[in-house]
C-alpha positions in Angstrom: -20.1 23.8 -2.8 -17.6 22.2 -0.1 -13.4 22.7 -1.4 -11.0 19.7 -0.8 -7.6 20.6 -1.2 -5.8 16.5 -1.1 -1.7 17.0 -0.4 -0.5 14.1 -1.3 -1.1 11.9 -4.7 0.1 8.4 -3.4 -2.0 5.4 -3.2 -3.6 7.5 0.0 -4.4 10.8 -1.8 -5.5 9.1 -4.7 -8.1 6.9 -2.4 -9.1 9.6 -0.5 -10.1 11.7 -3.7 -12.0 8.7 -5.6 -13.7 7.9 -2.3 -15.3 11.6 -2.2 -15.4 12.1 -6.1 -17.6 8.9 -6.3 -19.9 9.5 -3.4 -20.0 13.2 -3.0 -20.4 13.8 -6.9 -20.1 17.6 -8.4 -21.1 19.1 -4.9 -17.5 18.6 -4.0 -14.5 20.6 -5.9 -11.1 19.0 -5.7 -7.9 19.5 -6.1 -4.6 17.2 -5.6 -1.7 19.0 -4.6 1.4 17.4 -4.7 5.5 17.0 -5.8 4.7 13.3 -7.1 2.1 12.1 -9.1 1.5 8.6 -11.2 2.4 9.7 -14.7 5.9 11.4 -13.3 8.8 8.9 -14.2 11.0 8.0 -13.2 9.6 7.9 -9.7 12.1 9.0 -6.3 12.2 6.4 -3.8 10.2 8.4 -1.4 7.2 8.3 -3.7 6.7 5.2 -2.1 3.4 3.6 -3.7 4.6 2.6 -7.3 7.2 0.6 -5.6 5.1 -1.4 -3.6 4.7 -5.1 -4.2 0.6 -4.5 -3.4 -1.2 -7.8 -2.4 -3.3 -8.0 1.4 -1.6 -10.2 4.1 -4.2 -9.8 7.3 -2.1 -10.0 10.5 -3.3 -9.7 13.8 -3.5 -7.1 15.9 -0.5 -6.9 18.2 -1.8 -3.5 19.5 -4.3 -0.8 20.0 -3.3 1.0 17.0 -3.2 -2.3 14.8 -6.7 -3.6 16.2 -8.0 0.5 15.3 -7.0 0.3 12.0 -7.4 -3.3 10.6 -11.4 -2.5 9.8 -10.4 -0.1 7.1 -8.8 -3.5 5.1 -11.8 -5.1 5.2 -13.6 -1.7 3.4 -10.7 -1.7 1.0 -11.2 -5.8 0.5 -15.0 -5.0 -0.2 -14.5 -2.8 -3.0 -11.7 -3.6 -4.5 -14.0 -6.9 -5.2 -15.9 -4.5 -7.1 -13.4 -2.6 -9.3 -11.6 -6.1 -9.9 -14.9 -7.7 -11.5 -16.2 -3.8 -13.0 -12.8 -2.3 -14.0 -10.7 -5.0 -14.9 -8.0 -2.4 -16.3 -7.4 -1.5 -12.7 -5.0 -4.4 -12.6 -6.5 -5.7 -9.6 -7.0 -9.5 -9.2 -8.0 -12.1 -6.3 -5.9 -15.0 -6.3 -4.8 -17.2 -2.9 -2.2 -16.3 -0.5 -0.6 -18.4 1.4 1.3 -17.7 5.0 4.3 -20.0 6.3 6.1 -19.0 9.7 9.0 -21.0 10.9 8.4 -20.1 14.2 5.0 -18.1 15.2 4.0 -16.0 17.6 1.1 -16.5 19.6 -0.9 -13.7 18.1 -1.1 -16.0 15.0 -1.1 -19.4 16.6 -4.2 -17.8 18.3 -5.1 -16.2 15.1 -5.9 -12.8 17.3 -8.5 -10.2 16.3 -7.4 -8.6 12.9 -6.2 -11.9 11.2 -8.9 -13.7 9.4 -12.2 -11.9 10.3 -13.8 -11.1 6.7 -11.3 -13.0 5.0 -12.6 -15.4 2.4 -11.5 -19.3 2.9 -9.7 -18.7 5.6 -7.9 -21.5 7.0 -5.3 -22.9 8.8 -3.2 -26.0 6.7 -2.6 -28.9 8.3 0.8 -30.7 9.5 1.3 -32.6 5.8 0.6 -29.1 3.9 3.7 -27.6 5.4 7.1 -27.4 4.1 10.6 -28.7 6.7 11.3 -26.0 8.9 7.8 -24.2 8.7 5.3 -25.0 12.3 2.1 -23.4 10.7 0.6 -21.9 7.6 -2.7 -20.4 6.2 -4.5 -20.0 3.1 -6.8 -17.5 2.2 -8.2 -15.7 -0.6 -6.5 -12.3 -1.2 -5.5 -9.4 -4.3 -2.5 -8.5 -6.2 -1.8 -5.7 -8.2 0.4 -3.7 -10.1 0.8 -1.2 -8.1 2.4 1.4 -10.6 -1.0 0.7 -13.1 -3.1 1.0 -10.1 -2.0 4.3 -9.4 -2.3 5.5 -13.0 -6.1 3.9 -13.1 -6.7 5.9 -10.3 -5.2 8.8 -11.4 -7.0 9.1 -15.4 -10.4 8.1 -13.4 -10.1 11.5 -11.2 -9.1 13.8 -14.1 -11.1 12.5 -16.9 -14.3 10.8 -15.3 -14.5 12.7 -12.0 -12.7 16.3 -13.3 -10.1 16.5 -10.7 -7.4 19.3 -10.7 -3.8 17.6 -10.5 -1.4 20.0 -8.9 2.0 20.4 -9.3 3.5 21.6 -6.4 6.4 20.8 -3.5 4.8 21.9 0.0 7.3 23.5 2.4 4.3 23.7 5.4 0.5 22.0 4.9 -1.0 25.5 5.4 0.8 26.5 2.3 -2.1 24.3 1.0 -5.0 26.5 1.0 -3.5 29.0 -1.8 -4.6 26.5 -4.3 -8.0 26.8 -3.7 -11.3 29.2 -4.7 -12.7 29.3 -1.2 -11.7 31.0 1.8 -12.7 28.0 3.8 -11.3 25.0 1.9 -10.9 21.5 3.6 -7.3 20.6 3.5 -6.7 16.9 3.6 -3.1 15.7 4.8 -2.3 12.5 3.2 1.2 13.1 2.8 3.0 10.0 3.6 5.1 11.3 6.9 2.9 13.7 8.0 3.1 17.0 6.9 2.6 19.9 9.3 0.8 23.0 9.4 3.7 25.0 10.8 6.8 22.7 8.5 7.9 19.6 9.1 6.9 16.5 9.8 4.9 14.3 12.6 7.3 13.3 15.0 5.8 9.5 15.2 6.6 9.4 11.9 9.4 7.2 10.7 10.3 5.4 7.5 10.1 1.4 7.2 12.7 0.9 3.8 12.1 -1.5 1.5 14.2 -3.4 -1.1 12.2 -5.9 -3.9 13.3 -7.4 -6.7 11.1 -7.0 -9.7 11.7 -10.2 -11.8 10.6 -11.5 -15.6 9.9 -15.3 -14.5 9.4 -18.0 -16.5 6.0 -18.2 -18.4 3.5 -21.0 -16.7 5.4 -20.9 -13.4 3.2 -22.1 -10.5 3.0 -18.6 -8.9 1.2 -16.6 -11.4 -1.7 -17.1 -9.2 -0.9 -17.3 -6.0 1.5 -15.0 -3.8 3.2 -16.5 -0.7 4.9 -15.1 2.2 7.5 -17.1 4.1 8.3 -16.2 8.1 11.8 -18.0 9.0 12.6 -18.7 12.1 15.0 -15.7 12.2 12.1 -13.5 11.8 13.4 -13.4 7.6 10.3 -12.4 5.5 10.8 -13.7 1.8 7.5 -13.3 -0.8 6.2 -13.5 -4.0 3.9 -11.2 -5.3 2.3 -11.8 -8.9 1.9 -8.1 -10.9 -0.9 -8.5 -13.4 -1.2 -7.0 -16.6 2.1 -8.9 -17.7 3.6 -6.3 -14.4 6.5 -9.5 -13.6 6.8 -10.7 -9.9 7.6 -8.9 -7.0 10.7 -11.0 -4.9 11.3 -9.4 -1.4 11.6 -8.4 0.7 13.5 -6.2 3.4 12.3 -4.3 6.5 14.3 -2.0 7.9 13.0 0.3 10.0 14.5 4.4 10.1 17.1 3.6 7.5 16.8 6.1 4.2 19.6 4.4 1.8 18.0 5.2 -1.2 20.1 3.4 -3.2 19.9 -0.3 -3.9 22.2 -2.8 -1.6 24.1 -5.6 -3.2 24.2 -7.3 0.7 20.6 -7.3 0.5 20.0 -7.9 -3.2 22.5 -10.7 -2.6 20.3 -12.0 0.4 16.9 -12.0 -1.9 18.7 -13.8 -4.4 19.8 -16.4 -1.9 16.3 -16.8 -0.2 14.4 -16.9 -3.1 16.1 -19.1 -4.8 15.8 -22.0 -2.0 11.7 -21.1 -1.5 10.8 -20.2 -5.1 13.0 -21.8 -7.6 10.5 -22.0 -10.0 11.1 -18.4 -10.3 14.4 -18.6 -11.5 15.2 -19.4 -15.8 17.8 -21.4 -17.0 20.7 -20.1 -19.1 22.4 -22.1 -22.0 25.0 -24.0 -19.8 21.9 -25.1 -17.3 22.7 -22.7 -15.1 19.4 -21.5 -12.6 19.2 -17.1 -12.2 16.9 -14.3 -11.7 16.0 -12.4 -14.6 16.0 -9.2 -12.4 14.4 -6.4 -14.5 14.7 -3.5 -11.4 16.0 -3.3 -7.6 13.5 -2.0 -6.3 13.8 0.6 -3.2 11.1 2.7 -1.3 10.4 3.8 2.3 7.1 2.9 3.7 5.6 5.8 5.7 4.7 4.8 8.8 3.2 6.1 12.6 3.4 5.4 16.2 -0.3 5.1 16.7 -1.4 3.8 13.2 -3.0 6.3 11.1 -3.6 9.7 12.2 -7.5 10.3 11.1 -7.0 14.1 13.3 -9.3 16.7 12.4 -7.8 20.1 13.1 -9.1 24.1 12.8 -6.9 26.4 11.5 -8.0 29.1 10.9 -10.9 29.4 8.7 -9.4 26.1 7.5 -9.9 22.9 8.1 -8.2 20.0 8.1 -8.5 16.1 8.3 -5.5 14.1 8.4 -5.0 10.5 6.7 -1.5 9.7 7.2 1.0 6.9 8.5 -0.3 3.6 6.9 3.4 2.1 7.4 3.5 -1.2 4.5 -0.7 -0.9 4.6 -1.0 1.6 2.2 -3.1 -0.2 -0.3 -4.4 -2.8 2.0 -5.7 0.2 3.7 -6.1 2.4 0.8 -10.3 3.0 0.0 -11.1 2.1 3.8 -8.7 5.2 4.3 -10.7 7.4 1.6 -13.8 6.4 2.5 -13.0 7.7 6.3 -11.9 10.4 5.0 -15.3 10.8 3.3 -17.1 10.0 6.2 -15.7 13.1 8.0 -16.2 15.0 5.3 -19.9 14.6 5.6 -19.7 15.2 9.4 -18.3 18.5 8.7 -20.1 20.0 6.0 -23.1 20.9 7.7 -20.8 23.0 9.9 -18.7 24.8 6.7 
């Protein structure tokens, strides 16, 4: 019998252990390790997954990296078309997506390798579908989540279906991992979210992306309850909408900022998303008793998006009579990216064993 040892229980971890659990079956023995897990609230900013507003925006590939990785959306796209018509509980639901850019780049205008390849309806509106101030858009078939059930979905599935060992446990160093395991030659998968290391510390093309959302109780019937669109200004702004199902609210962000690790909400930027949204998704917005328009903001939202120079690291590494494989550095991807991650992950596994 092969021994996993997952670090990590964010929307990566999680995939990576339902991607071997479901195809490896009892020949595997796994065990999440990690400080973070679903069912652990309130959750810290830098668990970053139940924060995330969780739908799939294809973009094309501006780079090696991006054009490397974007194949693992399309394996997440294909099953999570399963799960959303065989496990409805996981919260997972297609609905359309639309894209406006106020002024695009010629990676979209050329709609470049990565953008709609394997995307369902995929099309580019034409000149009457567009708003003032928008020079293209495109429509496409996509899913939304809520993330935070997701996670939990995932999570019950691996302990109670699939008899995973959840862990506990703040890692100073990823070879610190292999004490949680029977074997003396575990495989040790990295999927914390800035890249652990084997010695301490943490992948030097590493670097956060924050993010602040606005998680908002709209008004019941409001146009956007199946569909989630993103807005491009001009200024290089990005405002959306992301629908959360299972009565999860909307999602109203958003902010990009990259190495910056405020944790804490900022009114400048909660005052900007209130500003933006209100002129692109009015409908959004209830009326109080003197006909006054407002958010009904439930939560500021706040998390850091792990990402990498390079895209994901899919390294394998010997240490040792250890070995490791490491999924790490999907940046704002993480979900988009999530099973096509795990089932790589899987994949090497396989290529390994015969060698353990």
């Amino acid at each position: 019998m092969t021994e996993v040892i997952i670090v990590g229980a964010g929307v990566l971890g999680l995939s990576a252990a339902f991607a071997i659990a479901e195809n490896a079956g009892p020949s595997v023995k796994i065990t999440v390790v990690a400080e973070h897990d679903p069912e652990s609230t309130p959750f810290s900013p830098k668990y970053t997954s139940p924060w995330a507003g969780a739908h799939f925006r294809p973009f094309p590939s501006k780079n090696p990296a991006e054009l490397k990785d974007y194949p693992l959306a399309r394996v997440t796209l294909s099953r999570f078309k399963e799960l959303a018509k065989t496990n409805p509980e996981s919260s997972i639901k297609f609905i359309k997506g639309t894209e406006y850019f106020g002024a695009p780049d010629r990676f979209y205008q050329n709609l470049t390798e990565g953008y709609k390849e394997g995307i369902d309806n995929f099309r580019v509106l034409e000149n009457s579908e567009l708003p003032p101030d928008v020079k293209m858009g495109t429509e496409y078939d996509t899913f939304v989540m809520n993330s935070p059930h997701y996670l939990v979905f995932l999570y019950r599935k691996l302990r109670f279906q699939y008899d995973v060992k959840f862990v506990k446990a703040r890692l100073g160093s990823l070879s610190e991992a292999p004490k949680y395991a029977d074997s003396p030659n575990p495989v040790v998968v990295n999927c914390t979210g800035m890249g652990l290391m084997w010695d301490g510390g943490y992948d030097p093309a590493c670097f956060p992306i924050r993010g602040q959302t606005l998680l908002v109780n709209p008004p019941t019937g409001n146009k956007y309850e199946n569909i989630t669109v993103t807005h491009q200004s001009a200024s290089n702004e990005w405002t959306f909408c992301i629908p959360r199902p299972l009565d999860g609210g909307m999602i109203l962000g958003g902010t990009k900022q990259p190495y910056e690790t405020d944790e804490a909400p900022r009114p400048e930027d909660t005052k900007a998303l209130i500003e933006r949204g209100s002129k692109l998704f009015p409908e959004l917005m209830k009326t109080d008793d003197k006909g006054r328009k407002y958010f009904d903001i439930v939560r500021v939202n706040v998390g850091f998006r792990p990402a990498r120079d390079g895209g994901i690291n899919f390294a394998v590494e010997r240490r040792g009579n250890v070995t490791v494989i490491n999924a790490y550095g999907a940046g704002g991807s993480g979900y988009e990216f999530s099973y096509g991650v795990g089932h790589k992950v899987y994949q090497l596994l396989v290529s390994l064993r015969s060698k353990l």
